[in-house]
C-alpha positions in Angstrom: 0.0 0.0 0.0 1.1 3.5 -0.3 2.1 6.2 2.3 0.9 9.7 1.4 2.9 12.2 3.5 1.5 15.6 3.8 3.4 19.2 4.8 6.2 16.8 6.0 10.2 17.9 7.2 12.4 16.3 8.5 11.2 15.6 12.1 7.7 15.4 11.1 4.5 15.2 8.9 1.9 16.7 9.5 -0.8 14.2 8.0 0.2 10.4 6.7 -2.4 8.7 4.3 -2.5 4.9 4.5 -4.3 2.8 2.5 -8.0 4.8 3.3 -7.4 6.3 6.5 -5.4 9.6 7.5 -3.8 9.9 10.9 -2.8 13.7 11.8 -0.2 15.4 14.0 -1.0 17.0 17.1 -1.9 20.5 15.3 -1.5 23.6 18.2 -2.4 27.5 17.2 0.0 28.1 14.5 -1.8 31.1 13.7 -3.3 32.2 17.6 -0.3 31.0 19.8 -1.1 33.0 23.4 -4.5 34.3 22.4 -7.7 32.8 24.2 -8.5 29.4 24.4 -11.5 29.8 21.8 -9.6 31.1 19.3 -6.3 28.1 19.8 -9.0 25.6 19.2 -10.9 27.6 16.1 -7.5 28.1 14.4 -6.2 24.3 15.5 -10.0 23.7 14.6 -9.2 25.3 11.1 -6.1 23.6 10.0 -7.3 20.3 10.6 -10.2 21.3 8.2 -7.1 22.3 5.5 -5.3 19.1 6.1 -8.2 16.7 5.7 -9.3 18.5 2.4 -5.8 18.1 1.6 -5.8 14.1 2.1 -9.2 13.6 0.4 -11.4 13.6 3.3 -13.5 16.0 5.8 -14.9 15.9 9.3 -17.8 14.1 9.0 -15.1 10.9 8.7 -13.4 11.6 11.7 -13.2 8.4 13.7 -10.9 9.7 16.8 -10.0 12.4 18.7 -7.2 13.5 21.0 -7.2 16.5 22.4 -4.9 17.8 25.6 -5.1 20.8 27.2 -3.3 22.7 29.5 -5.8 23.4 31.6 -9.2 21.7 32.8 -11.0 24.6 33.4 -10.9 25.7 30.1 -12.6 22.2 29.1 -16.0 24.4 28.6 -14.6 26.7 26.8 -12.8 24.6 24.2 -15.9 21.7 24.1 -17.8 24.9 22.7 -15.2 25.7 20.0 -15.5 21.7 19.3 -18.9 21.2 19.9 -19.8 24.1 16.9 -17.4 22.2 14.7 -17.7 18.8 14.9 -19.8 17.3 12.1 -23.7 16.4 13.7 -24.4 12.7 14.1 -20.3 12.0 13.4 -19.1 12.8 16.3 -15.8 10.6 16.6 -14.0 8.5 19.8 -12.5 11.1 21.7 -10.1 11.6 24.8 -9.2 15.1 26.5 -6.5 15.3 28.9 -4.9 17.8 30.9 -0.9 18.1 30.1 1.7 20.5 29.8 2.5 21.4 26.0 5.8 22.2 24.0 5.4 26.2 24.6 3.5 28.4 27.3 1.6 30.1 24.1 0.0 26.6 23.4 -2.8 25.8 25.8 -4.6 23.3 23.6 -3.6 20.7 21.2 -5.8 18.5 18.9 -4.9 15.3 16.8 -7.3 13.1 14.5 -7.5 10.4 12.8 -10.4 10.2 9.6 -11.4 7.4 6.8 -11.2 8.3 3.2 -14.2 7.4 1.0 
């Protein structure tokens, strides 16, 4: 079978394609690093959009979730950014753990993993 990888380097990918499922990278807010908890996970929220287009699929195929935050009380806040995004009636396996992440400006990060049609 063939191995798609997507926005890779050298340490990294940021989305591998096998067979008919794609498995993403913990994405953080490239784009909202220190700003508000809403808008970490819209922007996180965002790119994983881009990157499933990107392998040929979309939300509604999600089939898991990981999500870690820095903080629990801030669970409510990013389940509302989720909860708006999430495709209705796919909602996919999920886990959400506190944990410390890579920079102070990151207090949420979000991997998936999705089927492709």
């Amino acid at each position: 079978m063939t191995i798609t990888r997507i926005k890779s380097n050298q340490r990294m990918s940021q989305m591998v394609v096998h067979g008919n499922v794609a498995y993403s990278a913990g994405q953080v807010a490239q784009r909202a690093p220190g700003q508000s908890v809403t808008a970490q996970t819209e922007d996180i929220l965002n790119a994983i959009d881009e990157l499933l287009s990107e392998a040929g699929t979309d939300k509604s195929k999600l089939l898991t979730a990981t999500i870690w935050i820095t903080n629990m009380d801030d669970f409510a806040e990013m389940n509302a950014v989720w909860d708006a995004w999430v495709s209705p009636g796919n909602a996919p396996t999920r886990a959400c753990v506190e944990s410390r992440l890579a920079t102070p400006d990151f207090d949420v990060e979000i991997m998936v993993t999705a089927a492709i049609d």
